[in-house]
N, C-alpha and C positions, 0 to 999 in steps of 0.2 A: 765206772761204766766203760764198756769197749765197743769206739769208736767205728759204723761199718765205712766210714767214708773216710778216705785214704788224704785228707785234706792237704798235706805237704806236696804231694804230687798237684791238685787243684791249684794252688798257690806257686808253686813252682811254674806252669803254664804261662797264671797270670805275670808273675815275672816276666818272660818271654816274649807275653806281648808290651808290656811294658818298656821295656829295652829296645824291641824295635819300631815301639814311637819314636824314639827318636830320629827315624828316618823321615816320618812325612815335617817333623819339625823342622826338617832343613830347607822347607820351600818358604815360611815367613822370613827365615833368616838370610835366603838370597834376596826375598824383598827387600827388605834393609838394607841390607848392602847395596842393592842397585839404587833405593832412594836417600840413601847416605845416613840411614836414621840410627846414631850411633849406641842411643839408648835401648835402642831395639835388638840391636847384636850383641849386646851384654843381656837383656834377659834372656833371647833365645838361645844363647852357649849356655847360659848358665841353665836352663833349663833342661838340654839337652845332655848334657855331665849327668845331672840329676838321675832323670830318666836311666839312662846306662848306668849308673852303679845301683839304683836302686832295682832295678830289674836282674840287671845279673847276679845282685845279693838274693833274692828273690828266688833265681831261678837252682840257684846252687842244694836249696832245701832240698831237692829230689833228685839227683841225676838223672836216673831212665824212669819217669813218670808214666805210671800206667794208669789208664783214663776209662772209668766206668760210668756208670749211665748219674752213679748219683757221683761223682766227680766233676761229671759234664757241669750237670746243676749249678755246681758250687763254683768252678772256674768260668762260667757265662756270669755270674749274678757277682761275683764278684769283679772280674776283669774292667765290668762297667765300670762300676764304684773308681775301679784305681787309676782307668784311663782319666775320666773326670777330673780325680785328683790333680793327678798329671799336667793334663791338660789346664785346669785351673792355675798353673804355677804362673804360667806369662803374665797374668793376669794381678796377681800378686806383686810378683817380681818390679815388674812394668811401675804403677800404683804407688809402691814405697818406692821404687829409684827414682822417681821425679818428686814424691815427699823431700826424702834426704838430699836431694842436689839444691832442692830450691832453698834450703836451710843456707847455702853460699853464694851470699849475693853477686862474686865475683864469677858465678857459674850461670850461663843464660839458658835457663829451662824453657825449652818453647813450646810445651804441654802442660794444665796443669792438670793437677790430683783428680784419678780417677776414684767413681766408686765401686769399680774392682778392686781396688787395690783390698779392700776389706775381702778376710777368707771365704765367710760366708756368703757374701757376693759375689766372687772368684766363681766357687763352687756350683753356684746356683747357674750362672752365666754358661761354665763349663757341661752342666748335667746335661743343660740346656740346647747346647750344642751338639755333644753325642746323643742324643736320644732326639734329633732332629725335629722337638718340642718351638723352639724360636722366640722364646718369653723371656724378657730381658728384663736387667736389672741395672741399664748402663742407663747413667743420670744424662748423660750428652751424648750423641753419636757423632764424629764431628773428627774431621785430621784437625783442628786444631789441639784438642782432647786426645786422642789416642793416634799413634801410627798405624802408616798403612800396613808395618808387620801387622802388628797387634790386631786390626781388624781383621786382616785376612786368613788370619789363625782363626778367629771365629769365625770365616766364612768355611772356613776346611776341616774344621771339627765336626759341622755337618753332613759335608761330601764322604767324611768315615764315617760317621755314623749310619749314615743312610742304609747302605748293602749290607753293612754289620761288620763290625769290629772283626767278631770270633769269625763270620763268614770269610771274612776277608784272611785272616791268620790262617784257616784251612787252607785256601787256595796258595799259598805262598808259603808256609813252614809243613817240612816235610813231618817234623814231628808230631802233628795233630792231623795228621790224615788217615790213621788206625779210628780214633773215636770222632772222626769230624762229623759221621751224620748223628750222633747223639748232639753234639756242640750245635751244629745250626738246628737240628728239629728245637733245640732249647732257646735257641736265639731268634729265629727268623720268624719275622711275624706271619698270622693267617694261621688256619688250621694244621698245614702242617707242608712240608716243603716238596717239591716234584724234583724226583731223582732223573736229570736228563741224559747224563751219562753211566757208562758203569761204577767208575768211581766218581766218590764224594767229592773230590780235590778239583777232579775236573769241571764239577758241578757249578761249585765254588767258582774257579775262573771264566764260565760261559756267564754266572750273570756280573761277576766284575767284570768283563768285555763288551758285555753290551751295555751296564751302569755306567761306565768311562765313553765307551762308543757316543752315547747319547749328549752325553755331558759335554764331549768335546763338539759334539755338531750344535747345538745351541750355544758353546762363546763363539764359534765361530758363525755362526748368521747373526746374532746380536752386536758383535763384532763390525761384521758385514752391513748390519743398517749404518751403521759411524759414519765409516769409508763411503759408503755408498751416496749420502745427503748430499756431500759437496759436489758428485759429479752427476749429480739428476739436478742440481740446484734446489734444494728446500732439502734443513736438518728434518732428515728421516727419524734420528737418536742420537742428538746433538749431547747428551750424556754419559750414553752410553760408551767411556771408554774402554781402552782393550782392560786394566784393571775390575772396574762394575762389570766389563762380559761375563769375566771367570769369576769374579766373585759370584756374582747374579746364577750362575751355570752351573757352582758348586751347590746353592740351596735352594736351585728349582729341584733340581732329579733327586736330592735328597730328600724335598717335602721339607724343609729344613725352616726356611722363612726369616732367615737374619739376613739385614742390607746394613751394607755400609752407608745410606744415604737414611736420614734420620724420618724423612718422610716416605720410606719405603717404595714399592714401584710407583708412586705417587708423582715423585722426581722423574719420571720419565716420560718418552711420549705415548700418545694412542697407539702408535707403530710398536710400538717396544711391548704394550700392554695387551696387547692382541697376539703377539708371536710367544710370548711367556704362557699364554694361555693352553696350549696342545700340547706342552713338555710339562705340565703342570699334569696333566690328562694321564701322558704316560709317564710320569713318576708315579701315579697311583696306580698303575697298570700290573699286573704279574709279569715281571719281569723272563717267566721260562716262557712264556708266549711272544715277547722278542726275540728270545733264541729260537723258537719254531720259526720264525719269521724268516731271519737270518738262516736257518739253514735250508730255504727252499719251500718251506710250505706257509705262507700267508694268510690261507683258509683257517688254521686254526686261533687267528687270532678272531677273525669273524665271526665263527660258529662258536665261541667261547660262550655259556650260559652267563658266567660271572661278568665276563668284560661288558657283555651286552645292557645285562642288567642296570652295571652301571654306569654306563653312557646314557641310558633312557632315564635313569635316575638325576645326573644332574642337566641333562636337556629339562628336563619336566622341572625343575627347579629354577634356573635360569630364566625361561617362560616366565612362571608366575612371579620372580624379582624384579626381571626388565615391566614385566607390566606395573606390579607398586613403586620403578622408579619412576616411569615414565608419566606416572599420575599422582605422581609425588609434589605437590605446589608449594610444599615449604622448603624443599631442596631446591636453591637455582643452580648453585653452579659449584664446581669442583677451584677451590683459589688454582689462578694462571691457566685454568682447562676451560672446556668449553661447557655448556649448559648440560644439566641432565633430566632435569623433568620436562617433557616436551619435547625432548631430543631421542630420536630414537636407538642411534649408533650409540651414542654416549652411556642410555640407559642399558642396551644391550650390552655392552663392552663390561661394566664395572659388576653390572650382576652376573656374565659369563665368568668373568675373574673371580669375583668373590666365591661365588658357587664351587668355581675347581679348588680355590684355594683354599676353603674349609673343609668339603668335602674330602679330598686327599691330604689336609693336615699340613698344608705349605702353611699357613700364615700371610702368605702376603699381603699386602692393601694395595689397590689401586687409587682411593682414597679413604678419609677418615668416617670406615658404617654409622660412628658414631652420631653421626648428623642423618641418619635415616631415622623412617619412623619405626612406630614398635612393632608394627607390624613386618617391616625388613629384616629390624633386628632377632624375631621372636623367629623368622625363617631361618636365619643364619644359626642361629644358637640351636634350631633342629639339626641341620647338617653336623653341628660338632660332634656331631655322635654316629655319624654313618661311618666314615673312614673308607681306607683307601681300598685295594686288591688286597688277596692274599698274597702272598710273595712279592707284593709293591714294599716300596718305603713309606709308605703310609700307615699310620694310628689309628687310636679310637679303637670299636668295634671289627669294621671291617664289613664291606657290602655283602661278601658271599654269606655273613654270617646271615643277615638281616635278608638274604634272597633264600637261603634256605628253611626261615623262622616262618615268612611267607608261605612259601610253598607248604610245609608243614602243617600253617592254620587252615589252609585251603583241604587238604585232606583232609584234615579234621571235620569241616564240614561236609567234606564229602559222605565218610565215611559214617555218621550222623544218620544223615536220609538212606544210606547203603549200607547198613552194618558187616552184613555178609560179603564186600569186598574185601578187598587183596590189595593195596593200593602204592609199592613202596616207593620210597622217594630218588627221583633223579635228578642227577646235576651232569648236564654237559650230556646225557643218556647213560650215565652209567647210575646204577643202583647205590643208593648211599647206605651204608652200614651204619643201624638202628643206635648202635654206640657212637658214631661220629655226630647224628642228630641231639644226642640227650649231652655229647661236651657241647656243642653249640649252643643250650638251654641252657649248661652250668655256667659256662662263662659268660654268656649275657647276663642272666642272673647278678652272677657274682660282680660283675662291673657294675651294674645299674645299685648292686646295695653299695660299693666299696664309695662309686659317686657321690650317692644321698649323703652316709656317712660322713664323706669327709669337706664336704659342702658345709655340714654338720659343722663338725671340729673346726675348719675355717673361720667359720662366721661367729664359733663363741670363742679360740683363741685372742681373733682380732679386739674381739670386747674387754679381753682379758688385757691383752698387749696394751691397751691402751689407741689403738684404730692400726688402719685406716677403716673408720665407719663402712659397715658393708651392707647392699642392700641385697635383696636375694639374686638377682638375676647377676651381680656381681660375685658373692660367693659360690652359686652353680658356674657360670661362665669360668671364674678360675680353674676349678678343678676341671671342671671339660678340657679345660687348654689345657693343662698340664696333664693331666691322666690320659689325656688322647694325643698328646705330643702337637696338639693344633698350632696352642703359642699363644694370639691376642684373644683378650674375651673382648668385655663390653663396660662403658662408662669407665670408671676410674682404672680396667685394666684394656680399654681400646686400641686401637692396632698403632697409634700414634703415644701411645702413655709407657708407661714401665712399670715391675713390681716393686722396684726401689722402695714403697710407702710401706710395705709390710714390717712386722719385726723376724727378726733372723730367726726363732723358733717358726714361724709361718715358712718363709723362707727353707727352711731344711725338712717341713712336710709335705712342702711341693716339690724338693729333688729329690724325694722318695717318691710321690706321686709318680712324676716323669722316667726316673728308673723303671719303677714296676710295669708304669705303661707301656714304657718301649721292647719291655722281654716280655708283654701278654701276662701279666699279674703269676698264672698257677707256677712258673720257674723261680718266682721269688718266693710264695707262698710255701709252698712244698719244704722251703729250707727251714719254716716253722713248727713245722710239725716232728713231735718226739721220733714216730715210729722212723722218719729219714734218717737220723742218727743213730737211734742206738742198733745195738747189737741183737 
């Protein structure tokens, strides 16, 4: 059978990007070096050697790669895969060098064995990270457990992930700027990307400058509460140091949801939890509507259908959570915080946070939902399925989806009592092409059966593995966090627990999960189908 997809060429790319991972690896490995963590400078060399010859082996398969639409496909769905790999090595690395050292008792290991160090968990950790999902599999979060390299690697696997890998590769490798907009329409989540410049490349750098822009203005005021406590007198973010800024700053604007701190924004103050909460807001935001912003016109962020839509979406949510905390009598109090049933800041505060943080697919906790009622929780586990903007870093579905599904039914019955209208659909005032409506139906569709199904397969592998015992609201709540890139579900997978309990085959169906989630399922699906291959 003759091949129409030029694969050497796709694979030669992914080389490419491969090889120059090694460049953002060199930010954990100046971490080590400035906190002297010597085990850390031995996995991140060796990781980064790795990286460089396996990608320049890689990239050698193709000389001049020419890049077509089903090429794209194949080098986005795979690139993921190999960054993860990649990326998973520290993780490894890390994991067996403190096994084998502690084996000489004349060698003072001051970390012990992680459960990274196993591949599968590596892996999963790693998916985890690039697909800015936040579901962990790390048995302790803890500097005395892992270095601050090692953490901060997982804090910056999200901040790449976030804007996108291959988004990110267009705007910096010259070579990928012939087929870069096949490469991000395949990558970028939402229906489909807004071209702000003439060229794609340039496209590519206006929302990495405003993705970085943003990112560095929240470590720097999170920063800024630190500094600022001791000279107002009372810790503002007695925590929050310059290290948590940037960690914390890397997996807000990603929607990403890994903390170095094991009880997540939980460890912080009400100051800290309130300011997280608007950069939470605009990491789910469409990102080309900060470049409108920045280049002078403001208005179209306001008059945006979609952005509006979902700001009145999680206001109205928020609303109805502050009021079931506030009349919450079995909840008193948040440990070391203040009260939250009967308090009204407090109640408002954790359900404005939770509400952004699910709905845009950050994952974070301001505390453990777990100690809500069901009724809290049955609201949260709605939200995992909204998702963020189109062209945000945000999972899941996506609101313009679920504002255009609306508007849709609303015609319907229009159209019902008025058969003889005309009635077509607008978004923002412009007319929506009847084909853009019927993918917005497939892909709903197709996520809510791909859901069910693998809720499904979850819940009888585990039976099969041998546990962890799963109830329903636990086997939907995983797959939600992981297919929508959320991160924590509920009970035994709550924002304070880990997936650690599963078995590795469970394990490596949820880093396909989070894969397919983060490239919008139809760019991994499509490489299934006969008719994409042959000839």
């Amino acid at each position: 059978m003759n091949l129409r997809v030029n694969w050497r060429a796709s694979v030669s790319l992914v080389g490419t990007v491969v090889k120059w991972l090694s460049v953002p690896l060199l930010f954990p490995l100046i971490i080590a070096a400035y906190y002297g963590e010597l085990d850390a400078i031995r996995t991140f060399v060796t990781t980064i050697v790795i990286a460089l010859v396996v990608g320049s082996s890689l990239e050698r398969l193709e000389p001049d790669p020419d890049l077509g639409a089903r090429e794209g496909f194949l080098m986005v769905a795979l690139t993921w895969f190999a960054v993860s790999i990649v990326g998973g090595l520290p993780y490894v690395i890390a994991g067996n060098q403190i096994t084998l050292l502690g084996q000489f008792p004349f060698i003072n290991v001051v970390s012990s064995p992680s459960t990274l160090a196993d591949p599968v968990n590596a892996l999963f950790e790693s998916m985890s990270g690039f697909s800015t999902s936040g579901a962990t599999v790390m048995g302790d979060i803890s500097f005395e457990t892992h270095s601050r390299a090692l953490l901060m690697w997982r804090q910056l696997t999200q901040w790449l992930g976030g804007m996108g890998i291959v988004v990110l590769a267009v705007a910096i490798l010259p070579e990928l700027s012939v087929g870069g907009a096949q490469l991000m329409e395949a990558e970028a989540p939402g229906p489909g990307i807004q071209k702000l410049t003439p060229k794609i490349a340039e496209t590519a750098r206006a929302l990495w400058k405003a993705y970085l822009g943003i990112t560095a203005l929240e470590i720097v005021l999170l920063y800024g509460l630190h500094l600022l406590g001791p000279l107002v007198g009372q810790p503002l973010a007695p925590n929050m140091t310059l290290y948590n800024a940037v960690a914390h700053g890397f997996t807000t604007m990603s929607t990403g949801g890994f903390s170095p701190e094991a009880r997540s924004i939980e460890a912080f103050s009400a100051v800290v939890q309130w300011l997280i909460i608007p950069f939470m807001v605009a990491a789910g935001t469409n990102f080309a509507l900060f470049w409108h912003v920045l280049s002078g016109d403001p208005r179209k962020l306001i008059r945006d259908a979609e952005f509006r839509f979902y700001v009145g979406v999680m206001a109205v949510l928020s609303a109805i959570l502050t009021a079931l905390l506030f009349t919450h009598q079995e909840l008193v109090f948040v440990p070391g915080g203040a009260p939250v049933a009967g308090n009204f800041e407090s109640s408002l505060r954790h359900a404005a946070f939770q509400i952004a943080s699910i709905v845009t697919t950050t994952g974070y906790a301001s505390m453990d939902f777990n100690t809500w009622n069901s009724s809290a929780q049955y609201l949260l586990f709605a939200a995992m399925l909204i998702g963020g903007s189109a062209g945000s870093t945000g999972g899941a579905i996506k609101i313009v989806r679920w504002y255009v599904i609306l508007k849709s039914l609303r015609r319907e019955l229009f159209t019902t009592v008025h058969p003889e209208a005309v009635r077509p659909l607008r978004l923002g005032g412009r007319a929506l092409d009847e084909r853009a409506v019927r993918g917005i139906y497939v892909f709903t569709l197709l996520y809510m059966v791909i859901f069910f199904v693998s809720a499904l397969l979850l819940f009888l592998n585990a039976e099969r593995a041998g546990g962890p015992n799963l109830n329903t609201l636990e086997a939907l709540s995983a797959v939600a966090a992981t297919l929508g890139n959320v991160g924590p579900g509920f009970q035994l997978l709550g924002p304070m627990n880990s997936y650690l309990p599963f078995s590795d085959t469970s394990k490596l169906f949820m880093v396909a999960l989070m894969w397919i989630g983060r490239l919008e399922i139809l760019p991994v699906l499509v490489l299934l189908t006969p008719a994409y291959w042959r000839s």
